[in-house]
MIKOL-486664 format. One line per 2 residues: number of its first residue (from 1); their letters; for each residue x, y, z of N, C-alpha, C. Coordinates in steps of 0.2 Angstrom, whole numbers. Atoms other than C-alpha are relative to their C-alpha. Layout:
BEGIN
NUM) A) X:Y:Z:X:Y:Z:X:Y:Z  ...
//
This chain:
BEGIN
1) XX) 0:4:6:15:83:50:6:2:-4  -8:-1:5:32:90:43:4:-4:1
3) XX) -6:5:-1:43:77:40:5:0:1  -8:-3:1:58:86:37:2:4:6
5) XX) -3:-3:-7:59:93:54:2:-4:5  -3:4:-4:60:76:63:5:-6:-2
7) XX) -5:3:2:76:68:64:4:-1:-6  -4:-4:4:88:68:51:-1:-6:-7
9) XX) 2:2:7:87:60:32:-3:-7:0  3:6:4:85:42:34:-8:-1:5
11) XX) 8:-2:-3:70:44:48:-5:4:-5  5:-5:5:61:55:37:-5:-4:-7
13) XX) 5:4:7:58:41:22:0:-6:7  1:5:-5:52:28:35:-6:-2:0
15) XX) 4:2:-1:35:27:33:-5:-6:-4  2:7:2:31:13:21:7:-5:0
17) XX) -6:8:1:42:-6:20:4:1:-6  -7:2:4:50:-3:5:1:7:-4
19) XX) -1:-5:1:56:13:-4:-5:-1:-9  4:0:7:51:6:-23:-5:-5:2
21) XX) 10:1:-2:30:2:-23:-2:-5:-9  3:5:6:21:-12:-36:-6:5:2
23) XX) 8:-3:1:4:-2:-43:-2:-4:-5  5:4:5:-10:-13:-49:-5:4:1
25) XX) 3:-3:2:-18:-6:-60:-9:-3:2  5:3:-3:-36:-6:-52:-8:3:-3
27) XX) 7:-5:2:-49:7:-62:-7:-4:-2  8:3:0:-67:3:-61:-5:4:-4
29) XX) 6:-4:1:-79:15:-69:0:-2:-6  6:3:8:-91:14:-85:2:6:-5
31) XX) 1:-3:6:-85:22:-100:-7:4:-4  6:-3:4:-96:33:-110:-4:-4:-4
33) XX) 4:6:2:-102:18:-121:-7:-4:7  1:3:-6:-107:12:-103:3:-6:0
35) XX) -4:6:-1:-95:-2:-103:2:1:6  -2:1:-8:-89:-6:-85:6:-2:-2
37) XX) -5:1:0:-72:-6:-86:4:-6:8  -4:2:-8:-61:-19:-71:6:-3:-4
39) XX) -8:3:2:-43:-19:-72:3:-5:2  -3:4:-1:-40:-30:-60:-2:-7:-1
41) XX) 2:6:3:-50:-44:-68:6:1:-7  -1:1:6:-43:-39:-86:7:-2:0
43) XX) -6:2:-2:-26:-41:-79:3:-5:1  0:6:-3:-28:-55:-72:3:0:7
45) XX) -2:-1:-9:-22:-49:-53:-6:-3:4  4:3:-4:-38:-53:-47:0:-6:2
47) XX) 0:8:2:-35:-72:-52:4:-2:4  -6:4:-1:-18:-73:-48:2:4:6
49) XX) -4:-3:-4:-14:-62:-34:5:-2:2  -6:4:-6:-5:-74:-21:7:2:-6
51) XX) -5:1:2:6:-77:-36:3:7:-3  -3:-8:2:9:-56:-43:3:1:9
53) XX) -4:-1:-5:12:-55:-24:7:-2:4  -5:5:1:24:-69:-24:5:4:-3
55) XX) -5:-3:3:35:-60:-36:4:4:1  -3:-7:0:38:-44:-30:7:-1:5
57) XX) -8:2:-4:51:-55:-17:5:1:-1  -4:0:5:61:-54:-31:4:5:-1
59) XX) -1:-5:1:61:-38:-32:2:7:8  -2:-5:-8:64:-33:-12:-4:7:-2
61) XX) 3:-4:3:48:-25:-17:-5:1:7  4:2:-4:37:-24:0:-5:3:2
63) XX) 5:-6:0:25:-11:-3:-4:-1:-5  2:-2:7:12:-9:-16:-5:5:2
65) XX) 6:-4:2:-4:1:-22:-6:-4:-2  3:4:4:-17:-10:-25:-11:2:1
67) XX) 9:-2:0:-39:-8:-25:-3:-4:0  5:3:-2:-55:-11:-19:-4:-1:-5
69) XX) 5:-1:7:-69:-14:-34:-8:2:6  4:-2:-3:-83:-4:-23:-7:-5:-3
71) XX) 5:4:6:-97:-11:-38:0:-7:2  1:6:-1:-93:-29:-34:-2:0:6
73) XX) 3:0:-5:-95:-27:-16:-8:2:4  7:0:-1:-110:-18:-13:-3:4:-4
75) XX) 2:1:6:-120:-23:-26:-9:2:1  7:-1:-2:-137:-18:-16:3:5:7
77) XX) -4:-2:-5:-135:-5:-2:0:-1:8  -1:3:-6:-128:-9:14:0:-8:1
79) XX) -2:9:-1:-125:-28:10:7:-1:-4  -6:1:2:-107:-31:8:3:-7:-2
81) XX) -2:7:2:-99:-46:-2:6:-1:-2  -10:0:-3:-80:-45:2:3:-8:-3
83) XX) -2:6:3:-79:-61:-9:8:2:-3  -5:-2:7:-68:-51:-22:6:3:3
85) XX) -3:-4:-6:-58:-42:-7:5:-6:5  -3:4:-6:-53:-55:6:7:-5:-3
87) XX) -4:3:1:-42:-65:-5:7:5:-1  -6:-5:1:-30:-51:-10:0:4:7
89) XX) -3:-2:-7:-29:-46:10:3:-5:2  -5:6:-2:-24:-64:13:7:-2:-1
91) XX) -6:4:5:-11:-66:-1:4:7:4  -4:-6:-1:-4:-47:5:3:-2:9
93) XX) -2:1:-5:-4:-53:24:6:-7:0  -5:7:1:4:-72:17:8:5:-1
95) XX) -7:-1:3:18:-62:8:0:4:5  -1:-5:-2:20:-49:20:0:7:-1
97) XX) -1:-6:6:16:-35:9:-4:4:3  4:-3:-2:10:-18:15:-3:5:-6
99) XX) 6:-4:7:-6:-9:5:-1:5:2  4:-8:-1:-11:7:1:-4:-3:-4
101) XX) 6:3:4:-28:2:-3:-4:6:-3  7:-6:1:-39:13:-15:-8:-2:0
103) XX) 7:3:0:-57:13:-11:-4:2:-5  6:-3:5:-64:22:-24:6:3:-5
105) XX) -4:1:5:-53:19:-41:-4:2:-7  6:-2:8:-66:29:-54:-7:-3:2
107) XX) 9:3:-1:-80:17:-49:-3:-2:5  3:0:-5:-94:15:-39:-6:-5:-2
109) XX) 9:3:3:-112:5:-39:-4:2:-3  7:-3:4:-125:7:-51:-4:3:3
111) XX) 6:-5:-4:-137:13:-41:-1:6:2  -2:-5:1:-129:26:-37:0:6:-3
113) XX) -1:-6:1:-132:45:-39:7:5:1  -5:-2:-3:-115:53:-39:-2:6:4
115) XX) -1:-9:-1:-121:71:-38:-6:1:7  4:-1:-5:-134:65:-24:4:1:8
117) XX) -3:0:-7:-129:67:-4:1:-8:2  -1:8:-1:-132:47:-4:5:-2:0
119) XX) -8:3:3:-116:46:-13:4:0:7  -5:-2:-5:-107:53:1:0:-4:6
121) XX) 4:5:-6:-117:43:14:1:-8:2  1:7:2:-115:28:6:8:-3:1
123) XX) -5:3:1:-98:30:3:6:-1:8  -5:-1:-7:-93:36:20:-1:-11:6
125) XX) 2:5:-2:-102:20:26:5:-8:-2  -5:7:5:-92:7:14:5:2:2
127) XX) -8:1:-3:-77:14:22:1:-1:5  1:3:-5:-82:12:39:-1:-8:-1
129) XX) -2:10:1:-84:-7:35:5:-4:-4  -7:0:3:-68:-8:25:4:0:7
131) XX) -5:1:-6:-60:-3:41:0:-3:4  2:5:-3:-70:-15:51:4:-8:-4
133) XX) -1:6:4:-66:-31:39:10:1:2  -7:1:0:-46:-25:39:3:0:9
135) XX) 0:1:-7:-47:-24:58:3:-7:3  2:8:-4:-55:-40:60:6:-6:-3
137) XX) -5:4:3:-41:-46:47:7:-1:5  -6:-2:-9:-26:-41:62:4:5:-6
139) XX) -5:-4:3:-21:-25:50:-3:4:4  0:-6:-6:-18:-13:62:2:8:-2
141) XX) -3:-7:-1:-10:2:56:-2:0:-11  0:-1:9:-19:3:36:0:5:-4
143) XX) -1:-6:5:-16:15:23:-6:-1:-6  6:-1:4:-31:20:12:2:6:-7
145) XX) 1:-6:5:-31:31:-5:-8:-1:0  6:4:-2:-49:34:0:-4:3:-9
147) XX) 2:0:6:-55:43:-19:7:2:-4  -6:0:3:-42:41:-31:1:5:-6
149) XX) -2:-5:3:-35:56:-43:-7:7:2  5:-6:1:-52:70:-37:2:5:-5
151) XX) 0:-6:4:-43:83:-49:-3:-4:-7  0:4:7:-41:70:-65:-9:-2:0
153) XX) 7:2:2:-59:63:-62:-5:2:0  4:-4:-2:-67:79:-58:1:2:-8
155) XX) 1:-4:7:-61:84:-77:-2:-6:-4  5:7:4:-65:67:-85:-6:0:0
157) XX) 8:2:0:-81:63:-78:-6:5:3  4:-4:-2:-86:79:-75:-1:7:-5
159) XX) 1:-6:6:-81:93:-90:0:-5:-4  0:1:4:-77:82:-103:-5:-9:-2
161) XX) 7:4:4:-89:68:-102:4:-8:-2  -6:5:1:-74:55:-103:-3:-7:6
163) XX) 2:6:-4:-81:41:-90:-4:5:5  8:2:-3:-95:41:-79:3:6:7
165) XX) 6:2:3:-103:50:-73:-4:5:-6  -3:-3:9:-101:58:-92:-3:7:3
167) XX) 5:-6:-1:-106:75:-87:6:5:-1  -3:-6:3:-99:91:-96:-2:9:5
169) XX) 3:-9:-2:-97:109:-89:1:-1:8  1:2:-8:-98:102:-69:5:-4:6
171) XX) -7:4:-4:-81:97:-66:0:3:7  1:-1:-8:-79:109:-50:-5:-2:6
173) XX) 4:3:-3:-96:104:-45:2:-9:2  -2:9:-3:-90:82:-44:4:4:4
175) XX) -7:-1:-7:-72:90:-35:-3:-1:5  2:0:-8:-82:96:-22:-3:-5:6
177) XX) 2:5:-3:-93:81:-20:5:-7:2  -4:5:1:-78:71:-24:4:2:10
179) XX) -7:-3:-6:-69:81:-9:-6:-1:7  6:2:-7:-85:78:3:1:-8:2
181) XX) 1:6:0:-84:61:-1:4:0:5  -6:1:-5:-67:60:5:1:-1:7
183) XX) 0:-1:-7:-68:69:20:-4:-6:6  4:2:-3:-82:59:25:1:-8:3
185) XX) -1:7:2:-75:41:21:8:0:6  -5:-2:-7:-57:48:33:-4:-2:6
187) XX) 5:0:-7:-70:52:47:-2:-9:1  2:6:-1:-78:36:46:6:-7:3
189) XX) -7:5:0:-61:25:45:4:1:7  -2:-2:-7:-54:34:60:-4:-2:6
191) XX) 6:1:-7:-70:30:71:3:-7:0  2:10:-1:-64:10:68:8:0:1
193) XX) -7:4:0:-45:11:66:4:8:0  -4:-6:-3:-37:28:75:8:-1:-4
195) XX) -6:1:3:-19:23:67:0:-1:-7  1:1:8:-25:23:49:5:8:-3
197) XX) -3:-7:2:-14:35:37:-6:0:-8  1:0:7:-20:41:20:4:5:-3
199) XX) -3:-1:6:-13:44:3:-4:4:-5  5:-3:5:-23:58:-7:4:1:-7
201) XX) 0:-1:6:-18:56:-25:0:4:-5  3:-3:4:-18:67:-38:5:3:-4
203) XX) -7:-1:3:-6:72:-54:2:7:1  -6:-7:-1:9:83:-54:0:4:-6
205) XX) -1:-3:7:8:94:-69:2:6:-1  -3:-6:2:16:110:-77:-3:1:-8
207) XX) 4:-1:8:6:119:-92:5:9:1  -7:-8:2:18:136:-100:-6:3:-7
209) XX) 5:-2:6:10:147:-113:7:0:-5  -5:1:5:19:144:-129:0:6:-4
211) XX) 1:-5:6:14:162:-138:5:6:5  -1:-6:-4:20:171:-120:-2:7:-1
213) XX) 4:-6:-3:8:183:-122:-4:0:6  -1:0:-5:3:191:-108:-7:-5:5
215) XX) 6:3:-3:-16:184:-106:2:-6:-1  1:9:-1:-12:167:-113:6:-2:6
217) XX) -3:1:-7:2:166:-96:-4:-1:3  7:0:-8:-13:173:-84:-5:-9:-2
219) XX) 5:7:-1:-23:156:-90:4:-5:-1  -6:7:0:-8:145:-91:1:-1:6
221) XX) -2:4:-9:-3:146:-71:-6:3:2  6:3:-5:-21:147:-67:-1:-8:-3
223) XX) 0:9:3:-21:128:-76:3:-2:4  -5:3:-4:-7:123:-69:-1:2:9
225) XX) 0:0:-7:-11:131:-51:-7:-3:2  5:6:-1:-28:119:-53:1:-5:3
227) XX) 0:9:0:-19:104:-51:3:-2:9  -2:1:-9:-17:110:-29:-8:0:1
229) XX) 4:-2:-6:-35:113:-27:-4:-6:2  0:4:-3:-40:96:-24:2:0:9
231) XX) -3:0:-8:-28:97:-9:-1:8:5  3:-8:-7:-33:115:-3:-7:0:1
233) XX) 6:1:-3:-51:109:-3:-1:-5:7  1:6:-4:-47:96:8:3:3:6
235) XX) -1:-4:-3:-37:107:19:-4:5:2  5:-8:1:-51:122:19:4:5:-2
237) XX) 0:-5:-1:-40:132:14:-2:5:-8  6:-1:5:-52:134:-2:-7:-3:3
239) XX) 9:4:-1:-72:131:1:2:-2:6  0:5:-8:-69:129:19:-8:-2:2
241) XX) 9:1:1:-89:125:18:0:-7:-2  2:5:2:-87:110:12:6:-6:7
243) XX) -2:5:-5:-78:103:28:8:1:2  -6:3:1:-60:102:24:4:4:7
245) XX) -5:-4:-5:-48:105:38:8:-1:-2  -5:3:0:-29:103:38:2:-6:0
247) XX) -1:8:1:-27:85:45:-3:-5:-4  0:6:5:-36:78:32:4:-1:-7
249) XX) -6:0:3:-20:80:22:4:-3:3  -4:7:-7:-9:66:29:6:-2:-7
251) XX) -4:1:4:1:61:14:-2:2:-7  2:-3:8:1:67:-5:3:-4:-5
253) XX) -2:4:8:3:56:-20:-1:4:-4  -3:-4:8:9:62:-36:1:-1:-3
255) XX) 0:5:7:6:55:-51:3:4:-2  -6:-1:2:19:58:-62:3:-4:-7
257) XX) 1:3:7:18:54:-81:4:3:-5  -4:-3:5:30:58:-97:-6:5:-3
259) XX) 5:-5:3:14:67:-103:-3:4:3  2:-3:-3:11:78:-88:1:6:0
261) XX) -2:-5:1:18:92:-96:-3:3:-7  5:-2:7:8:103:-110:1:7:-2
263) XX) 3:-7:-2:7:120:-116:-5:2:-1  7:-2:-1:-9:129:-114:-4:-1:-7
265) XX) 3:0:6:-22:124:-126:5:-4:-7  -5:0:5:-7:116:-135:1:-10:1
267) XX) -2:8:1:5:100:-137:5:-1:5  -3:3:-6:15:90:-126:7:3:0
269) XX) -9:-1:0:32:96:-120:3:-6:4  -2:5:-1:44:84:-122:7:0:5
271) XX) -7:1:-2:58:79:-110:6:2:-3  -6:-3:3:74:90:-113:0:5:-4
273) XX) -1:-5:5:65:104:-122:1:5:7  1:-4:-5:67:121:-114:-3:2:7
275) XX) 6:-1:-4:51:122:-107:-1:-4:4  1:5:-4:52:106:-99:1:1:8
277) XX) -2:-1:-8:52:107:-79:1:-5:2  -4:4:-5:62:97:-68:-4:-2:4
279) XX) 6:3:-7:51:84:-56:5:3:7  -5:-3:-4:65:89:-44:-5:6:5
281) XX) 4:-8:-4:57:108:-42:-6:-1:0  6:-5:-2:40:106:-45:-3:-7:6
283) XX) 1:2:-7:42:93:-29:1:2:8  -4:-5:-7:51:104:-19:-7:6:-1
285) XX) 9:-3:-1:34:116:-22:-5:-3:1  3:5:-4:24:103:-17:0:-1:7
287) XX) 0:1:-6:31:100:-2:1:7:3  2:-5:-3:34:119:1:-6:3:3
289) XX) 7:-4:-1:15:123:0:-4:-3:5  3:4:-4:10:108:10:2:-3:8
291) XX) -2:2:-5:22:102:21:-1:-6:3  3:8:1:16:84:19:7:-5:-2
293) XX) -3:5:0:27:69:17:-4:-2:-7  3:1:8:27:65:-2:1:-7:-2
295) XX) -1:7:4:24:49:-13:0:0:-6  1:-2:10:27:49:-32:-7:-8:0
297) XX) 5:4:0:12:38:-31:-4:-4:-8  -2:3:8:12:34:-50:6:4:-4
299) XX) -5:-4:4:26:36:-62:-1:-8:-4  0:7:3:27:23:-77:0:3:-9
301) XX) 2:-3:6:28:24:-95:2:-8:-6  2:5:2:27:13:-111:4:-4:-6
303) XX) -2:-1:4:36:3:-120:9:-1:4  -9:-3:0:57:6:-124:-1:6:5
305) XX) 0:-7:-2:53:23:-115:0:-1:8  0:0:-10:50:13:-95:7:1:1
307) XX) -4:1:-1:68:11:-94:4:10:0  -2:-8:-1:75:30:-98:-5:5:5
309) XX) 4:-5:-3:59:37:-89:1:-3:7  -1:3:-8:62:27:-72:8:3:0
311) XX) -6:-3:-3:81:33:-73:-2:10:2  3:-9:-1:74:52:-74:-3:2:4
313) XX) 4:-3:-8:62:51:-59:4:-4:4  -5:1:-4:76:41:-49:4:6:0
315) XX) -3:-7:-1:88:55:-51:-3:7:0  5:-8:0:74:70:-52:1:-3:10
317) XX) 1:1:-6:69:60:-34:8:3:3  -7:-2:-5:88:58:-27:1:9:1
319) XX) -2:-7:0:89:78:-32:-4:3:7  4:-4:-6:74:83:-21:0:-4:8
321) XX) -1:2:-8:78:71:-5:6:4:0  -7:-4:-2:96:82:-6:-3:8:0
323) XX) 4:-6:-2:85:97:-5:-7:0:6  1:-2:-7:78:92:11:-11:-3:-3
325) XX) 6:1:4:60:85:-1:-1:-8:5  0:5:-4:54:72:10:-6:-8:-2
327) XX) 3:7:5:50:57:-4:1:-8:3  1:6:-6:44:42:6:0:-5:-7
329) XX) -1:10:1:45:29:-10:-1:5:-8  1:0:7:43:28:-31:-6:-7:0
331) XX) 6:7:0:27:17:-35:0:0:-7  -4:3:7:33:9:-52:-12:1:-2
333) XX) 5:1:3:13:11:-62:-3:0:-7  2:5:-5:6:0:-67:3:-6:-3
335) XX) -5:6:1:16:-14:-64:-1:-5:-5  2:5:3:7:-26:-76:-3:3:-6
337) XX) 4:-2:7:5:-24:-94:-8:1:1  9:-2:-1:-15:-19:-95:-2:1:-7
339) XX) 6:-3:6:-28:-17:-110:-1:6:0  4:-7:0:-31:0:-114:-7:3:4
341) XX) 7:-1:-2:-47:9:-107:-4:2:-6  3:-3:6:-52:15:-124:-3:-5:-5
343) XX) 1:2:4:-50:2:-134:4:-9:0  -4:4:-3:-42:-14:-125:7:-2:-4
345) XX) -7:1:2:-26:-12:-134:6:-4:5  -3:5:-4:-13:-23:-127:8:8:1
347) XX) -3:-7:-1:-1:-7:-117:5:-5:4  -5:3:-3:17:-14:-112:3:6:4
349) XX) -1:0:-2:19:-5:-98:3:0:7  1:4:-6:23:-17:-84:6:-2:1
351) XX) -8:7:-2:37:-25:-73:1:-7:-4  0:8:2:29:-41:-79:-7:2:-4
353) XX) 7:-1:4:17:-44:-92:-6:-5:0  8:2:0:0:-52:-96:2:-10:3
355) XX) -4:7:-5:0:-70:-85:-2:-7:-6  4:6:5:-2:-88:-96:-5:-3:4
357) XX) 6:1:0:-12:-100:-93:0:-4:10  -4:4:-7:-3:-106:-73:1:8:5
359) XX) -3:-5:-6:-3:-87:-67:7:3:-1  -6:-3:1:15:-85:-71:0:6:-6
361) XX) 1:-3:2:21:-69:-79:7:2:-3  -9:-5:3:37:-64:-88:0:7:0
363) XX) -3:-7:-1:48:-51:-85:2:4:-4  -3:-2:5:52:-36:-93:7:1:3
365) XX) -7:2:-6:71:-39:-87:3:8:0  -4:-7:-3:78:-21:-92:-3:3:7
367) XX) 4:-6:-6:66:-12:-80:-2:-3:7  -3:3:-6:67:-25:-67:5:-1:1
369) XX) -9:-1:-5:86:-25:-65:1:8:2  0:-4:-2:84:-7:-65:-4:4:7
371) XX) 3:-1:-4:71:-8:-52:4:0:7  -4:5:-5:81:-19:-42:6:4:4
373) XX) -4:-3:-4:94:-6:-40:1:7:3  3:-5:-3:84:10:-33:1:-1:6
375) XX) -2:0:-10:87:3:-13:5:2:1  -6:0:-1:104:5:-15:2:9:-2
377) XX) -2:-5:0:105:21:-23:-2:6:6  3:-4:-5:92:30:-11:3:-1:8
379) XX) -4:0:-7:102:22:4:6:4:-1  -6:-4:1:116:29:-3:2:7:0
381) XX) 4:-7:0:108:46:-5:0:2:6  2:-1:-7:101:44:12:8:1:4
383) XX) -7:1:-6:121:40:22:4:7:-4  -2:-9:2:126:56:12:-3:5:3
385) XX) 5:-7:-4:114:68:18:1:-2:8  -3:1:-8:119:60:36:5:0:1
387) XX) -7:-4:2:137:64:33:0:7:2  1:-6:-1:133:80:30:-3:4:4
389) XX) 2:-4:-7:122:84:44:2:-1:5  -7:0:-5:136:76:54:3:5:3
391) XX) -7:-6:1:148:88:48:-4:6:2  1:-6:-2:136:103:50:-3:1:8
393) XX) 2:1:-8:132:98:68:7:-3:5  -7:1:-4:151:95:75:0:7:0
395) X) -3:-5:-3:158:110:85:6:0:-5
//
């Protein structure tokens, strides 16, 4: 699974259709209120797909990120109702668009006991008939994000009680179940479709002690070296008890946010302060530890701020493809202005924003001409680094 040993730069980013990824925003879970949150309803993607789909032409966009609503489909267990499903594999198959589909995006079925074995059971099962359904669709070769962020929602809905299933103090205990899950939902998906890859998600971050004294360091880069055990639990080489072996690490997503960097116990560091770290290096140790074929799997930000933060992970990226970092794409997130989770605030984050009353959807023009010109650079990037290994390979 090293990338970076077969063949020479432009083979190495080859395995999705387009290098920059549309992410629809897709979160499903119930708020501490108990409010059921669906993004791809509040968006309007659900409605309009064909035509969000449509767009992306525009943008020589052929890839996206998009999700499953687990809770809509099996609404009683073991009886599936692919209503809400089918239309967004039709419109991805019409346009030609390939998906990394999340099957479990925060939310699950009422009925549901997360912390019971059911869970795992149930889930492993929903995903063996997801694989079935995209089979029978003529997708042959699918890409799954099979639970989406396990670090992030092992500390949301499990220390601090921030969405469902609101539980404090028992964060490590969900990871684990969250990491059981996983494994279990791969197994199942492989029994039906042997060419399936997956995309394990999870953010990128860097926490520093701001007093550098010596005890508050030792709890800063154990913070910060948290944000791998996700993917060492999946690997076994944590808790090998809970199943994990190496190849269920297949590709690694890397969320990737202006707020992704913090000091311990403290406040945000800002882009350009001292302390700030380079996505650059903390991608090139990424792929050192794992040796995975990486994806920035979200990156996005809000506002006047999309436009300088998209040039920053373009050039952090180009840095680490010239360092041999073997980054298969940018997934712009989330493409579509969205409602808050908290408080349905209207969040201008998006290529394109909220749809009228036809489905159409205006653009935000800086950030899609800016989008429009990442193929070009990264090819450009790429015929350099083949130059160069030209030259270091003549006699």
């Amino acid at each position: 699974m090293n990338a970076q040993t077969q063949g020479g730069p432009r083979e190495q980013i080859s395995l999705f259709d387009s290098f920059v990824m549309a992410g629809y925003e897709c979160s499903s879970q119930r708020r501490q209120d108990g409010q059921r949150l669906d993004l791809l309803e509040s968006t309007g993607h659900a409605r309009w797909v064909d035509k969000d789909y449509r767009q992306l032409a525009g943008l020589n966009v052929r890839c996206a990120r998009d999700g499953l609503r687990w809770h809509l489909i099996e609404r009683s267990p073991g009886r599936y109702d692919w209503s809400s499903l089918l239309p967004m594999l039709r419109a991805a198959r019409e346009h030609s668009l390939q998906v990394i589909w999340d099957l479990c995006h925060y939310g699950y079925p009422d009925d549901l006991d997360i912390w019971r074995p059911s869970f795992i059971d149930r889930f492993a099962r929903f995903a063996g008939e997801v694989a079935k359904l995209m089979s029978d669709e003529g997708i042959q070769r699918p890409f799954y994000s099979p639970v989406n962020e396990i670090s992030f929602w092992s500390w949301a809905g499990g220390d601090v009680g921030y969405f469902n299933p609101n539980a404090c103090g028992r964060g490590q205990e969900l990871k684990h179940q969250l990491v059981r899950a996983s494994i279990a939902a791969i197994e199942a998906i492989r029994e039906r479709a042997p060419a399936a890859r997956f995309v394990q998600c999870d953010p990128l971050i860097n926490v520093v002690s701001a007093s550098r004294r010596s005890e508050e360091i030792d709890h800063a880069e154990r913070y910060r070296l948290a944000q791998f055990e996700a993917w060492d639990l999946l690997t076994g080489r944590q808790w090998p008890g809970l199943g994990g072996q190496e190849h269920y690490l297949d590709i690694i997503g890397a969320n990737f946010y202006p707020h992704n960097q913090w000091y311990f116990q403290g406040d945000r560091i800002m882009r350009g302060a001292p302390d700030y770290r380079p996505l650059a290096g903390m991608l090139k140790e990424l792929h050192q530890r794992y040796q995975r074929p990486l994806l920035i799997s979200e990156t996005g930000a809000e506002d006047q701020a999309r436009v300088p933060w998209l040039s920053y992970v373009v050039e952090q990226v180009l840095t680490a493809l010239r360092r041999g970092v073997p980054v298969q794409g940018i997934c712009w997130y989330p493409f579509l202005d969205y409602p808050g989770w908290d408080d349905g605030r209207y969040c201008p984050t998006g290529v394109f924003g909220y749809p009228d009353g036809e489905g159409e959807r205006a653009p935000f023009h800086p950030l899609h001409m800016q989008l429009q010109a990442v193929p070009d650079r990264v090819r450009a990037c790429l015929r350099e680094l083949d130059r160069l290994q030209s030259a270091r390979q003549r006699p």
